[in-house]
C-alpha positions in Angstrom: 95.2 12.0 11.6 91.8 12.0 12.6 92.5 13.1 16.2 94.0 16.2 14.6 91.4 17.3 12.0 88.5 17.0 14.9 90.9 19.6 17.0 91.1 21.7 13.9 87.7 21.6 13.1 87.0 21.8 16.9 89.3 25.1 17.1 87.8 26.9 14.1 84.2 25.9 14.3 84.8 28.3 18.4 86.2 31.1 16.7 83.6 31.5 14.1 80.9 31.1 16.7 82.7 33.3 19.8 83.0 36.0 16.6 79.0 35.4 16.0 78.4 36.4 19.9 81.2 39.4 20.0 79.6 40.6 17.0 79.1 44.5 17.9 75.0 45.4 17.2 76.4 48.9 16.4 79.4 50.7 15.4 80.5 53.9 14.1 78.0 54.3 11.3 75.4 54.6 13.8 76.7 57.1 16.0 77.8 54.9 18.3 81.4 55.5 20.2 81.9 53.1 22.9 84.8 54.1 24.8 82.8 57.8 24.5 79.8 55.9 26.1 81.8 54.0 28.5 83.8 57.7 30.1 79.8 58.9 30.5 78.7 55.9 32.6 82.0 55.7 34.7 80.5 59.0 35.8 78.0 57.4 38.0 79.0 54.9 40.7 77.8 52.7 42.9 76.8 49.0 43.4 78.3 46.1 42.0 78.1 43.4 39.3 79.3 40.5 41.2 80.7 36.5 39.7 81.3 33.6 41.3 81.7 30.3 39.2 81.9 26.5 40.8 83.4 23.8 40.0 80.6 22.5 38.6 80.3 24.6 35.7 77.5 27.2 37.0 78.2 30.4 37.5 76.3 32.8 39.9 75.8 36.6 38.6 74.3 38.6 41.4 73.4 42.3 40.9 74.3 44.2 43.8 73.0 47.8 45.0 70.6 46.9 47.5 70.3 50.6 48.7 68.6 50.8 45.6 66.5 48.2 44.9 69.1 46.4 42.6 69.0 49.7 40.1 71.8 50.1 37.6 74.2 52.9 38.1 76.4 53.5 35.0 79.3 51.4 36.6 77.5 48.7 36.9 76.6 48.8 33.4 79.9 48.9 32.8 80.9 46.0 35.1 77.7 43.6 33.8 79.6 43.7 30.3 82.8 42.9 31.8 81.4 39.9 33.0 80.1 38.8 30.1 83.6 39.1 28.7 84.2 36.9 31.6 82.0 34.7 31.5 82.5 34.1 27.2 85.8 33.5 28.2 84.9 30.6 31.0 85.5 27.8 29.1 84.3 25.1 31.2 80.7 27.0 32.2 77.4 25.1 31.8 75.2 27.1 33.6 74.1 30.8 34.9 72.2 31.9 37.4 71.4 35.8 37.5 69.9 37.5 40.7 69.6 40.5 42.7 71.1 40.7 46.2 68.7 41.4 49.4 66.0 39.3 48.0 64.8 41.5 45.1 65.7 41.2 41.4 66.2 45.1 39.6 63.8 47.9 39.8 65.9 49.2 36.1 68.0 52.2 35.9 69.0 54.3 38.9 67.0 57.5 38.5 69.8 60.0 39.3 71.6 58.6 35.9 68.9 58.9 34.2 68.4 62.1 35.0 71.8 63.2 34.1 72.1 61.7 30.5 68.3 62.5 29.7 69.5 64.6 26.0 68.1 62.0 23.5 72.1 61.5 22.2 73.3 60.3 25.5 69.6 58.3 26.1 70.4 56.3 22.4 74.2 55.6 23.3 73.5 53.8 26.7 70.8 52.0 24.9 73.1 50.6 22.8 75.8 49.8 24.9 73.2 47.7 27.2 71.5 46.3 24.2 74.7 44.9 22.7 75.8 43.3 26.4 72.4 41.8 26.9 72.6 39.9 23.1 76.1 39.1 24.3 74.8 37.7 27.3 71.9 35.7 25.9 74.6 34.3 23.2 76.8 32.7 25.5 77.3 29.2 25.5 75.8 28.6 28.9 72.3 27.8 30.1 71.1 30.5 31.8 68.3 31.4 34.4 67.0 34.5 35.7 65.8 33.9 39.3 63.2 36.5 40.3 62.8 37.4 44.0 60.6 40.4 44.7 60.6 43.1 42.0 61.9 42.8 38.5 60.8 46.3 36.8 61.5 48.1 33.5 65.2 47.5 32.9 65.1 44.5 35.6 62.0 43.2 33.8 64.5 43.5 30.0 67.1 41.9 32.3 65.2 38.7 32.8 64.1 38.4 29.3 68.0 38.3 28.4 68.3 34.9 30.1 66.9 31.2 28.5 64.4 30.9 31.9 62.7 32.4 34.8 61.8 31.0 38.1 59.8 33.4 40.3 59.4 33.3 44.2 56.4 33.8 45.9 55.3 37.0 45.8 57.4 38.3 43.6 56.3 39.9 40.2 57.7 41.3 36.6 56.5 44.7 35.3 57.5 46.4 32.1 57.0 50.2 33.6 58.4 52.2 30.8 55.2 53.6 29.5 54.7 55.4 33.1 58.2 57.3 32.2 57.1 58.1 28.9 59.8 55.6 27.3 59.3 52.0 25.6 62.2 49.3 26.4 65.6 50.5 25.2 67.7 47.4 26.1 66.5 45.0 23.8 63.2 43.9 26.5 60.8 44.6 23.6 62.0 42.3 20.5 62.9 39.5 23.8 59.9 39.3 25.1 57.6 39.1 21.7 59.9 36.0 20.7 59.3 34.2 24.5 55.4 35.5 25.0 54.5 36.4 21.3 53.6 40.0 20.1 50.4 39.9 21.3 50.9 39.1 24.7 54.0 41.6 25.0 51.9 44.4 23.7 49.4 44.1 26.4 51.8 43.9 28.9 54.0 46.9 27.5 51.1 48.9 26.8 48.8 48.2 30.0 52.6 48.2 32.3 51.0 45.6 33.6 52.1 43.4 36.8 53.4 40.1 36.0 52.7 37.5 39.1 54.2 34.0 39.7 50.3 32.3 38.2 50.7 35.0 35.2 54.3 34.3 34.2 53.7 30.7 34.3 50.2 31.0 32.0 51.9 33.2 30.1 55.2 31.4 29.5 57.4 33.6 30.6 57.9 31.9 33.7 59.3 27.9 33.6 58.3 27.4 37.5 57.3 29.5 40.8 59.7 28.1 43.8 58.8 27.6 47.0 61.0 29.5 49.3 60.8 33.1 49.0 64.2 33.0 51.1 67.3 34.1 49.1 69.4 31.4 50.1 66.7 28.8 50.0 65.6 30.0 46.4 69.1 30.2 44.7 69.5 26.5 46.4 66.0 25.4 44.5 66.9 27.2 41.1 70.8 25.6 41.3 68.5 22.1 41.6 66.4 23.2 38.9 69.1 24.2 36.3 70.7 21.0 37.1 68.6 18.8 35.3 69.6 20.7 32.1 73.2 21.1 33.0 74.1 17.5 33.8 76.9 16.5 31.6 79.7 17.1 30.1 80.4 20.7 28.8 81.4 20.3 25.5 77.9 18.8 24.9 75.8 22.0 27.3 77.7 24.1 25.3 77.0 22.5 22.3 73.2 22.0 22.6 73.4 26.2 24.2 75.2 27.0 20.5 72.6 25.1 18.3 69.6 26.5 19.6 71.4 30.2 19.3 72.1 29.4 15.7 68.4 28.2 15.0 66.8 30.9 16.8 69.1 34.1 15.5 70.2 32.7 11.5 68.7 32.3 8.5 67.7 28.6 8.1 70.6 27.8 5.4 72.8 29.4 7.8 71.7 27.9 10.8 71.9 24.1 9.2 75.6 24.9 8.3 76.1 26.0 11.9 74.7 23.0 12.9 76.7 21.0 11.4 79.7 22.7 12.2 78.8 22.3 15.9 77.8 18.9 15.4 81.8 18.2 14.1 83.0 19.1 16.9 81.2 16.5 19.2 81.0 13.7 17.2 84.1 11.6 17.7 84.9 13.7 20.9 85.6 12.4 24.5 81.9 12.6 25.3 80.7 10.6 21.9 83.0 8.4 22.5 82.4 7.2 26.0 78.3 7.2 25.7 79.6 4.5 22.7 81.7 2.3 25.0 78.2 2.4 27.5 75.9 1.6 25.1 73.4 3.8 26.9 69.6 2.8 26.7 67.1 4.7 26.3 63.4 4.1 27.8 
């Protein structure tokens, strides 16, 4: 009997909170049409939003157009929130890793899009179609890490800002450059990075677009370490090592401690405390619970 109120508790507490994280920011009431959006993006190719996942729960997102220093087409757009689908629907994922290939991060949008949707109407719909897969991506139940090698500018620099951490290389650097191409963050970079650095801190760097070093990032808090290889096999290696000591574990319990921290940080306090709880039900008594009981674990 109780086996079978934990799974049902266990079963509806996920949908509630994989509803919380599909939750569209915008629909029809704001003028916002996303297979309409998603025809106009499909109209600019190139590059790739590639996924592999291990066996040990981490997954490995890599942002692909070297040619282009990592810049986002519109079907990469496109293919970034299909692997968010993905990746909500990876039920055994601790851990993400997010990266550019060819040892730099993303220098933002590719320039020849840009160009090509630049009437304010197209401008506010790809806004919202990358601002709702970024919250998306920051929701999931997985730890995740943006690791920053070389350049991580305007829409690259929102990118990292959608993940829980930041590792920088040497030499590498974050710069919100909007203000030189007469915009302000449209992806949801602006509202992320007052919550990690505080408002004043993101105003200076919005307003001067100012270059964000390794010794910066880490004074500033928006970097949790600077690696030591500036190699991009040697540096995904170090951040894999890195996210480990937060991953360890079982799943359930990652996911858990992810879904927690979500709820605190987005809700309303009453809200988040029922959440909590909710979450908290579907651990206690679980496999995971139950084994640390039987070990009578220590703690020093």
């Amino acid at each position: 009997m109780a086996i079978s109120l934990w799974k049902g508790l266990l079963q509806t507490t996920k949908r509630r909170i994989l509803q919380q994280r599909r939750a569209l920011l915008y629909n029809g009431a704001h003028g916002y049409e996303e297979e309409s959006v998603k025809k106009k993006l499909a109209q600019f190719a190139g590059g790739s939003i590639n996924l592999s996942k291990d066996d040990n729960g981490i997954g490995i997102l890599t942002v692909n157009n070297p040619k282009l220093m990592n810049a986002f087409t519109g079907t990469m757009m496109l293919e970034l929130q299909e692997r968010v689908t993905e990746l909500e629907n990876w039920k055994d994922g601790k851990g993400l890793i997010i990266h550019g290939a060819g040892n730099t991060f993303c220098s933002g949008s590719d320039l020849n899009a840009v160009k090509a949707i630049s009437n304010s109407q197209d401008g506010m719909n790809m806004c919202m179609f990358m601002q709702s897969t970024l919250t998306r991506l920051m929701r999931l139940p997985l730890i995740s890490v943006a690791l920053v090698q070389g350049k991580a500018l305007g829409g690259g620099a929102e990118l990292t800002t959608g993940c829980d951490f930041r590792l920088m290389t040497p030499g590498s650097e974050i710069r919100f450059v909007h203000k030189h191409m007469g915009l302000v963050p449209g992806w949801g970079g602006a509202a992320r990075l007052v919550r990690i650095i505080g408002s004043r801190a993101a105003l200076q760097l919005l307003s001067g677009a100012t270059r964000v070093d390794p010794e910066r990032a880490l004074h500033l808090g928006l970097s949790e370490e600077t690696l030591s290889s500036s190699d991009e096999n040697g540096a995904l290696e170090e951040a894999r090592a890195w996210l480990s000591q937060y991953t360890e574990g079982p799943a359930s319990v990652i996911r858990a401690v992810k879904k927690v921290v979500t709820a605190g940080r987005e809700l309303p306090v009453e809200v988040a405390l029922r959440t909590e709880k909710d979450i908290f039900g579907t651990v206690w008594g679980g496999p995971a619970n139950l084994q640390a009981l039987v070990r009578r674990p220590k703690h020093k």
